[in-house]
matplotlib code that plots the C-alpha trace (Angstrom):
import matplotlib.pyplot as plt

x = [-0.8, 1.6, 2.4, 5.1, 7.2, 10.6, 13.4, 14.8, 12.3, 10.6, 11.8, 10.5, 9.5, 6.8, 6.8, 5.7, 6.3, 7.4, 6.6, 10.0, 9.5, 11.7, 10.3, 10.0, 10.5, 7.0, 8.6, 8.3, 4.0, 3.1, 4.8, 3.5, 0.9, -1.2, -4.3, -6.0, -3.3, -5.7, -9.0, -10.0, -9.4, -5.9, -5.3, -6.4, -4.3, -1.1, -2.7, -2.3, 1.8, 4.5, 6.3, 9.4, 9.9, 10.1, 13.4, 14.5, 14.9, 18.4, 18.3, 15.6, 12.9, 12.5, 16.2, 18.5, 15.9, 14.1, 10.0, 8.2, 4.5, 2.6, 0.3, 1.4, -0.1, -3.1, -5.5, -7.6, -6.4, -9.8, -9.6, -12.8, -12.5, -13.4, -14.3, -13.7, -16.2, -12.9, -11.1, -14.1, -14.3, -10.6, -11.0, -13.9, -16.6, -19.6, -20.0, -20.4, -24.3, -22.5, -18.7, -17.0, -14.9, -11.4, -8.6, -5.4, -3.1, -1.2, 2.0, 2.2, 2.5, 5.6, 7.2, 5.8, 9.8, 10.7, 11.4, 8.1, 8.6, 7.5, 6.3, 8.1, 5.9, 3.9, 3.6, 1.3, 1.9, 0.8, 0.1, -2.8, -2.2, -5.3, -6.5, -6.3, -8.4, -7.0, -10.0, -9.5, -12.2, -14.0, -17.4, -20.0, -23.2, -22.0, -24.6, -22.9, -23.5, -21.7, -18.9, -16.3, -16.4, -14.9, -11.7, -8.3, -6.8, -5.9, -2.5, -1.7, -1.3, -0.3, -2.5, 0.1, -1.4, -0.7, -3.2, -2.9, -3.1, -5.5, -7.7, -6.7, -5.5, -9.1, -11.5, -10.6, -8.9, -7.0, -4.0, -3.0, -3.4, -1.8, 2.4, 4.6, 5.9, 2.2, 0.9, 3.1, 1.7, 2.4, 4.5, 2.5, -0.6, -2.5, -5.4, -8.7, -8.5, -5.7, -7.5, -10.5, -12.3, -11.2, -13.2, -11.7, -7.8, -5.8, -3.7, -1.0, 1.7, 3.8, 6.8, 10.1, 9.1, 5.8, 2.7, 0.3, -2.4, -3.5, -7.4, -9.1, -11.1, -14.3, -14.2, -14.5, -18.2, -18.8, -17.2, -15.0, -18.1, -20.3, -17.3, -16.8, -20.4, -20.7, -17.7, -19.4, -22.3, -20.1, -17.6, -16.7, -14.1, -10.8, -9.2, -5.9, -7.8, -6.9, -9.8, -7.7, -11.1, -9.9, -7.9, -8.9, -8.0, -4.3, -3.3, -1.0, -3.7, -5.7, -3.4, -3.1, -1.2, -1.1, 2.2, 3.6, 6.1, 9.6, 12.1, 14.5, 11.7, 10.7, 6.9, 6.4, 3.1, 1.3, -2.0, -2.2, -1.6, -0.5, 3.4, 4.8, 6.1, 9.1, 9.7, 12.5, 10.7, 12.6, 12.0, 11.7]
y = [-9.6, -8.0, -4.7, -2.5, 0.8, 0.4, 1.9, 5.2, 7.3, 10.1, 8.5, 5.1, 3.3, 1.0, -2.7, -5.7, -9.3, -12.3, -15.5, -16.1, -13.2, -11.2, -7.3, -7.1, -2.9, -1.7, 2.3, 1.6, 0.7, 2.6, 6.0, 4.6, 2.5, 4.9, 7.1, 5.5, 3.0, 1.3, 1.5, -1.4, -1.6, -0.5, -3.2, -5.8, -4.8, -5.0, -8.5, -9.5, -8.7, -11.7, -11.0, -12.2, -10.0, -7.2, -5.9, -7.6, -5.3, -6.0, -7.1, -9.1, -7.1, -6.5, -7.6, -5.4, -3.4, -1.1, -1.3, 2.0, 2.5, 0.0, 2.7, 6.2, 9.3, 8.4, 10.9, 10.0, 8.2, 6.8, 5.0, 2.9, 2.5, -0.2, -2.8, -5.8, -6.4, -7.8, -4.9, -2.6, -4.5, -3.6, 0.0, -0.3, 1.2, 0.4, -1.5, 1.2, 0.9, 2.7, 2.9, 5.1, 7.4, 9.5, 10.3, 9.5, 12.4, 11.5, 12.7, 9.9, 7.4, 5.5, 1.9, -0.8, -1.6, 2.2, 3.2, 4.2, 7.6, 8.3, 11.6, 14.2, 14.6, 11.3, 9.2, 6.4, 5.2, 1.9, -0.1, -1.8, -4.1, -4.0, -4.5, -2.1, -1.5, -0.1, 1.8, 1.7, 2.4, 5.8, 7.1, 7.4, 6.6, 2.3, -0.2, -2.8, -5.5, -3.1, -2.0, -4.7, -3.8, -0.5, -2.4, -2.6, -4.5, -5.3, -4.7, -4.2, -1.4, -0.8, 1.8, 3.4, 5.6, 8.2, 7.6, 10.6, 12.6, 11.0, 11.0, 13.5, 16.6, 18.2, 15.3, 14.4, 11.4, 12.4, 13.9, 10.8, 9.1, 11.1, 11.6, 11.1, 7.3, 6.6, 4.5, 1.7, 0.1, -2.9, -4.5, -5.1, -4.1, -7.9, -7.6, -8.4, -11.4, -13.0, -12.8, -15.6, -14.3, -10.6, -11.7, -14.7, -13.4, -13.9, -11.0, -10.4, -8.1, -8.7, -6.5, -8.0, -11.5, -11.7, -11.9, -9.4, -9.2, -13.0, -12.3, -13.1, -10.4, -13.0, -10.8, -7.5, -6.0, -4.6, -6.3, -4.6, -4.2, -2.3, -0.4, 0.6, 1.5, 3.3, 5.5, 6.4, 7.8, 10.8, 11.3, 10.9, 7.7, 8.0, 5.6, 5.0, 6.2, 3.7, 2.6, 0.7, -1.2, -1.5, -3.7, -7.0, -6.8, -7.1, -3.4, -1.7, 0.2, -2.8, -4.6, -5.0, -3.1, -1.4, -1.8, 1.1, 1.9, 3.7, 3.3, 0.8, -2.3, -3.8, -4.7, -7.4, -7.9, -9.7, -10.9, -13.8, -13.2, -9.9, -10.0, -8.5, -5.9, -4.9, -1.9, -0.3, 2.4, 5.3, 8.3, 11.9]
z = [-13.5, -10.8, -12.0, -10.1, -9.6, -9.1, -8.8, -6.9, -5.1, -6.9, -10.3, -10.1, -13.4, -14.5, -14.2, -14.2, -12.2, -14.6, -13.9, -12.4, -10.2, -11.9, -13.3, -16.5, -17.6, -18.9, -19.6, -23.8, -23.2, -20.6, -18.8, -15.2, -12.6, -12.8, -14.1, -17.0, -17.2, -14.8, -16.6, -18.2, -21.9, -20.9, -18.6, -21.2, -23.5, -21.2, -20.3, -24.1, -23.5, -23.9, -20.7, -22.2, -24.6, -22.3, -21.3, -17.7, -15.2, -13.3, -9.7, -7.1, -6.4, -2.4, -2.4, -4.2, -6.6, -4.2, -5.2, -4.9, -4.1, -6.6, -7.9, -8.6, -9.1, -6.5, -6.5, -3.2, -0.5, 0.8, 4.3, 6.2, 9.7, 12.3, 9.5, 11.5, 14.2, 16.2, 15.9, 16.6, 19.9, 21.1, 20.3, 22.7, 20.0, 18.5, 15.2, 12.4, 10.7, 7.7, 6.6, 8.3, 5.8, 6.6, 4.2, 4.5, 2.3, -1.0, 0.7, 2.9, 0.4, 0.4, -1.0, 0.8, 2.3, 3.1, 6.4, 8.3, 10.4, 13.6, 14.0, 16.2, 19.4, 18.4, 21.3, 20.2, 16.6, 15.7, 13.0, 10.5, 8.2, 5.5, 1.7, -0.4, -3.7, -6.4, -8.6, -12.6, -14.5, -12.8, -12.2, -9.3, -7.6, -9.1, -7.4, -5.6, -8.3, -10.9, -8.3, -9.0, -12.6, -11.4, -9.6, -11.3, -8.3, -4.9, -2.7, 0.8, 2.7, 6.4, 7.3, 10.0, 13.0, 15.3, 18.2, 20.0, 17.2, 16.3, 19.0, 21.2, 19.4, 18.3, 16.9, 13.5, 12.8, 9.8, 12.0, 13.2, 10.0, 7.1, 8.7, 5.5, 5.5, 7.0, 3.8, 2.5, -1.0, -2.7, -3.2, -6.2, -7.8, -8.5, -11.0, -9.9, -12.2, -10.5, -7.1, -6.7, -3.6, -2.0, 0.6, 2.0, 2.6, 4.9, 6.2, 9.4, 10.8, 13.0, 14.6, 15.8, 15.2, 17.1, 15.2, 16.3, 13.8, 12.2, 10.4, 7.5, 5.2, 5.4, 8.1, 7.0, 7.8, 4.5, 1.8, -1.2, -3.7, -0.6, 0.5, -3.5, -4.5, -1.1, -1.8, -5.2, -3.8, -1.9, -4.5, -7.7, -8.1, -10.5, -11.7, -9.5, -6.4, -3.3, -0.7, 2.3, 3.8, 7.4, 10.1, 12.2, 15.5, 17.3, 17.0, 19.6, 20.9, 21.9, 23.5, 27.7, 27.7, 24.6, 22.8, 20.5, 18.2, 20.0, 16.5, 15.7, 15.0, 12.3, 11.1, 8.1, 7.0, 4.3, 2.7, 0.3, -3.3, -2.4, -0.8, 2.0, 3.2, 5.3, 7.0, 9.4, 11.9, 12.5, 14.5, 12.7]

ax = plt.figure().add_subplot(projection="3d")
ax.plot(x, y, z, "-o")
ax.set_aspect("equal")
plt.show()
């Protein structure tokens, strides 16, 4: 299933994709994408639904119904960096021996076609287009073989960056990472079931037309069961809580010379099975 939010922002409503690719409301089952919604006795039962007997929800979605963020209510924002052995090599930095873990806050969640805001005094802010994992059923310390049972879903993110926050202004990378506007999800929630392999995808983004980023998460270092179970062993894992598991090369940063966002582009990105996205950038 493709579950959704849509609507206006701050009041979006629960949803679901048809198989016309129409949304189909959800508000009389379930009060939102979220929490134990996710966990996964609930989403069996939602699988069990005739989608046509639920009321149609006026307007295309991504056209003229506006789609919020495809999970609400996220609790942790968990981010891995330099997954991709490609992109590891632009940034000019070792392969990571473990997953490297920042954060990226709640409050820069957004719909996955909302403008994306550059930061005032940001100089450098780029873009990453990456899978996201969306965690139902919770818990910790999972092995890897039990991880995926933890997984409610998959959904893109664009993991947007600051650079010089990021890496200039005092060490932490979570500066640069965590501006409001800074993580576009969705546009849709897809359950694990509906996804065959999370670790042969392709996903891109590019900006005005030109294709900057083209990989494939066979790529990824440490797959989406590692990244899960490893996550578990720090922290305790609710369900709703997103892990965005990194970017293949062709980022602004790593490009001679590097290429930045200045306002008034646009980035599209995708990953199969998942949509695409579509955002305006605009400067704070």
């Amino acid at each position: 299933m493709k579950f959704v939010r849509y609507g206006t922002k701050g009041a979006e409503k629960p949803g679901v994709i048809d198989q016309g690719g129409m949304v189909r409301d959800l508000s009389q089952i379930v009060g939102d994408i979220a929490g134990e919604v996710l966990v996964a006795d609930q989403l069996d039962r939602l699988k069990t639904l005739d989608l046509s007997d639920l009321p149609l929800v006026e307007g295309t979605p991504q056209e003229d119904l506006r789609l919020g963020a495809c999970v609400g209510g996220v609790g942790k924002f968990i981010c891995i960096g330099l997954n991709y052995a490609d992109h590891a090599a632009e940034a000019k930095l070792d392969l990571p021996k473990e997953p490297i873990i920042f954060n990226k806050w709640t409050s820069a969640i957004s719909g996955p076609d909302d403008d994306v805001e550059i930061p005032r005094g940001a100089e450098k802010t780029d873009w990453e287009v990456e899978l996201g994992i969306v965690i139902g059923t919770g818990g910790r310390y999972f092995s890897t073989e039990e991880a995926i049972d933890h997984v409610a879903g998959f959904c893109v993110v664009n993991d947007v960056s600051e650079r010089d926050f990021q890496l200039n202004r005092g060490g932490t990378w979570d500066k640069g990472k965590g501006h409001d506007t800074f993580g576009p999800l969705g546009p849709w929630m897809v359950t694990k079931d509906e996804i065959a392999d999370p670790a042969n995808l392709g996903l891109w983004l590019e900006v005005d037309g030109t294709r900057y980023q083209d990989g494939t998460t066979a790529n990824l270092i440490f797959d989406v069961p590692t990244l899960v179970s490893y996550c578990s062993q720090f922290m305790s894992l609710q369900p709703g809580d997103v892990i965005s598991t990194g970017t293949p090369a062709g980022v602004g940063m790593g490009l001679k010379p590097p290429v930045y966002l200045q306002g008034g582009e646009t980035m599209r990105l995708g990953i199969d099975g998942l949509g695409v996205q579509t955002q305006k950038v605009v400067r704070a």
